[in-house]
C-alpha positions in Angstrom: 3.6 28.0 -10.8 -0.1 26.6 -12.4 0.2 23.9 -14.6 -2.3 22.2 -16.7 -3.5 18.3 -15.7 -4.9 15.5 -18.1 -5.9 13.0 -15.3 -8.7 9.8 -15.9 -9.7 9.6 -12.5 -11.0 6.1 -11.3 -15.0 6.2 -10.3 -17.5 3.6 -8.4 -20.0 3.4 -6.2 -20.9 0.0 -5.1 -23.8 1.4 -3.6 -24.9 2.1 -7.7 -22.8 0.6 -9.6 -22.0 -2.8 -11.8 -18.6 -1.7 -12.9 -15.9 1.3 -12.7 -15.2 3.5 -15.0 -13.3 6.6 -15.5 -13.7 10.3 -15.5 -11.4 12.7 -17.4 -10.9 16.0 -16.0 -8.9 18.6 -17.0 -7.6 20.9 -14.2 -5.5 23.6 -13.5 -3.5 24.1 -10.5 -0.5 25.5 -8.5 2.2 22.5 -8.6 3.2 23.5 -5.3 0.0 22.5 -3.6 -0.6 18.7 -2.4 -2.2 15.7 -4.2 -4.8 16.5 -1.4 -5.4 20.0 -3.2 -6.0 18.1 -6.2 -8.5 15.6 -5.3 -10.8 18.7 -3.5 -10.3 20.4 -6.7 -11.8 17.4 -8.7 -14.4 17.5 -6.0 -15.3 20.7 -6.6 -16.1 20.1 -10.5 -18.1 16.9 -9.5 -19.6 16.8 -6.2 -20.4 13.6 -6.4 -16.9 12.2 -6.3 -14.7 11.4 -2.9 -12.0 10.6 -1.9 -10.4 9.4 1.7 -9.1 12.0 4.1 -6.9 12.5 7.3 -2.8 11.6 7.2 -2.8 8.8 6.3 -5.4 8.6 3.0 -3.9 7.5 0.3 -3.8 6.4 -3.7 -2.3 5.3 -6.4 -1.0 7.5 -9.4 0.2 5.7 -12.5 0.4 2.9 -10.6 2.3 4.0 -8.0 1.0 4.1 -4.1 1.2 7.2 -2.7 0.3 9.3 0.8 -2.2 12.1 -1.1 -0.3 14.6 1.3 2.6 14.6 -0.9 3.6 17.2 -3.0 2.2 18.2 -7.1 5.3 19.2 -8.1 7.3 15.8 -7.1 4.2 13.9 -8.7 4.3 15.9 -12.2 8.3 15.7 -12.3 7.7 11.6 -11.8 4.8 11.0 -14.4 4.3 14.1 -16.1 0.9 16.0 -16.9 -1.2 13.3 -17.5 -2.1 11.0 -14.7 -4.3 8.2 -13.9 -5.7 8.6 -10.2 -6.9 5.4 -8.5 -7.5 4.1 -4.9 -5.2 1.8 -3.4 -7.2 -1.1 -4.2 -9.4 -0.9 -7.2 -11.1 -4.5 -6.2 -11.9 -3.1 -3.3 -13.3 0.0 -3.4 -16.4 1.0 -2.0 -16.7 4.9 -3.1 -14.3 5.8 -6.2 -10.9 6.6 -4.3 -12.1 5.1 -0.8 -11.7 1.6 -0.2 -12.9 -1.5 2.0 -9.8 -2.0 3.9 -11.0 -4.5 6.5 -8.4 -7.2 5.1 -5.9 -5.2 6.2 -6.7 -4.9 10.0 -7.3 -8.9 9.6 -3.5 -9.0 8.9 -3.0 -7.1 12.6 -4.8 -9.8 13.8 -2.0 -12.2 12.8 0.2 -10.2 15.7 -2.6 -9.2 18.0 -1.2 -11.4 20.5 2.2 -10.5 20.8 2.2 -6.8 20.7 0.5 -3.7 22.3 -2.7 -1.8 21.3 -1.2 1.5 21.2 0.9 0.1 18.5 -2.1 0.1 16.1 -1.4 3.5 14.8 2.1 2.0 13.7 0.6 -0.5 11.9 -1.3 1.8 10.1 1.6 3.9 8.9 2.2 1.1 7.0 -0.9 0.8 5.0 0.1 1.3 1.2 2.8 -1.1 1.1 -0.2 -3.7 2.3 -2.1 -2.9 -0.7 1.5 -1.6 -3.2 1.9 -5.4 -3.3 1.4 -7.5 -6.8 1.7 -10.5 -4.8 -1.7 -9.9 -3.2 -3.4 -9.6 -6.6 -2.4 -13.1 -7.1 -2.3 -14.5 -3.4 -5.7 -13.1 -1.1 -4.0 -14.9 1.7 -0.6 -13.4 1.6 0.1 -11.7 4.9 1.2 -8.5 3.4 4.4 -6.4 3.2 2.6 -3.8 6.1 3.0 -6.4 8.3 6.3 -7.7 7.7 7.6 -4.2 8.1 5.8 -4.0 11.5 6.7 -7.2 12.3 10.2 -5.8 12.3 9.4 -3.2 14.8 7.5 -5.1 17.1 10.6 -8.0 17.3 12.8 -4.5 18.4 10.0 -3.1 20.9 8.9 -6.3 22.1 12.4 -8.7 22.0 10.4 -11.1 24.7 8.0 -11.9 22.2 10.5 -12.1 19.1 10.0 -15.8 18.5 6.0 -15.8 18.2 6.6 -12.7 15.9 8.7 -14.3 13.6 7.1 -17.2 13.4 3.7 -15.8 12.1 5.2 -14.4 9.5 7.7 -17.7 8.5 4.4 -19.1 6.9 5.6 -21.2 4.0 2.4 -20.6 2.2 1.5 -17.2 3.1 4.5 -15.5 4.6 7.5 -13.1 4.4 9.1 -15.7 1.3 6.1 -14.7 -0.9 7.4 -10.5 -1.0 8.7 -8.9 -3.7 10.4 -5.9 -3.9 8.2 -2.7 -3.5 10.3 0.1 -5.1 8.6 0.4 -8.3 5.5 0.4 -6.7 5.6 3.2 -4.1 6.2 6.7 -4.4 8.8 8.0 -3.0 10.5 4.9 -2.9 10.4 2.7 0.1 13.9 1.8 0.3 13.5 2.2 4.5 10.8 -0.1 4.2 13.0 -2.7 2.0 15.4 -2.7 4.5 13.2 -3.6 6.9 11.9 -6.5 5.0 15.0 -7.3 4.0 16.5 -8.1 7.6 13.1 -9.4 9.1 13.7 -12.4 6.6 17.3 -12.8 7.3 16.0 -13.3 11.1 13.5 -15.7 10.0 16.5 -17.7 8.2 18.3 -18.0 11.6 15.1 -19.2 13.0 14.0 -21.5 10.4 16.9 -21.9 8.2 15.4 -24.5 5.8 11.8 -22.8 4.1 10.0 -24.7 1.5 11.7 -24.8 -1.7 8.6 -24.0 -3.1 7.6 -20.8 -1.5 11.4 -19.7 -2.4 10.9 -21.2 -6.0 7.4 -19.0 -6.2 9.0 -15.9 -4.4 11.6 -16.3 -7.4 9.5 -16.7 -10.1 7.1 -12.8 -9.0 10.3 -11.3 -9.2 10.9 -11.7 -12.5 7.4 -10.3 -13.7 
């Protein structure tokens, strides 16, 4: 079934540009067709615009983080007809929907050490909830809720290694006490995810059982935004 779209779609080159701006489109489309669908549609009324690809590009939509595989019809039962399309970072983007993403590989630094190479491509799996995050709007140095969830993974595949892990991420100033939950800021919602969070800090608490009262005060005090 076609519907009809309303969407302001995000647009900057920082080749060209001072500042971003944004494009209305109108556009109608099958709602059984993907987000990707979308975005070559958009592409195909201005050839100009781009827009990342493979399985793993992503957005945001109304705010909300998103693989752009994912169904139109799941999106437009969410938000509705009228959407604002943006990349995952709007700080950081190089051409409208792609962005500069090397501050999230810095974060698999962090772990480098104490896990594999082949699993990078994990890692990577995890990118919107890196960049889903308010937290990193307000802290550059926070280590990121990507990480934390493959921390989680790697303390399971690599259990020899489980106390370097978690002690990388037990940062008082930078670490797994500054998250917030994600829910509201991913689509679908990344209860899994959660979870994972969730029990990575519990092991952190047998490990360090005291944190700063400060981080816990700050980690508090997001929540409630």
């Amino acid at each position: 079934m076609e519907c009809k779209l309303a969407l302001s779609v995000f647009r900057f080159d920082a080749k060209t540009d001072f500042l971003p701006y944004y494009k209305k489109h109108f556009i109608t489309i099958d709602r059984s067709l993907s987000v990707n669908d979308l975005l070559a549609k958009i592409k195909t009324e201005d050839g100009s615009f781009d827009y990342p690809k493979g399985d793993l590009a992503a957005l945001k939509i109304n705010g909300k983080a998103l693989f752009s595989n994912v169904s139109l019809d799941g999106i437009i039962n969410s938000f509705g007809n009228s959407l604002t399309l943006e990349p995952l970072s709007t700080k950081r983007a190089t051409k409208d929907m792609i962005i500069n993403t090397d501050d999230f590989y810095e974060r698999f630094d962090l772990l480098d050490a104490y896990v594999d190479g082949k699993d990078r491509p994990l890692f990577e799996h995890y990118m919107i909830y890196h960049y889903a995050s308010s937290v990193l709007d307000l802290h550059e140095g926070f280590q990121g809720d990507a990480l934390f969830a493959f921390a989680y993974d790697m303390i399971h595949k690599h259990p020899e290694r489980k106390r370097e892990i978690l002690e990388v991420v037990a940062n008082e100033h930078t670490g797994i006490f500054l998250h917030v939950k994600l829910c509201k800021k991913i689509y679908p919602c990344g209860a899994d995810v959660e979870k994972k969070i969730t029990e990575l800090k519990n092991e952190v608490m047998k490990l360090k059982p005291y944190p700063n009262t400060l981080v816990e005060k700050f980690s508090h005090h997001i929540e409630l935004l």
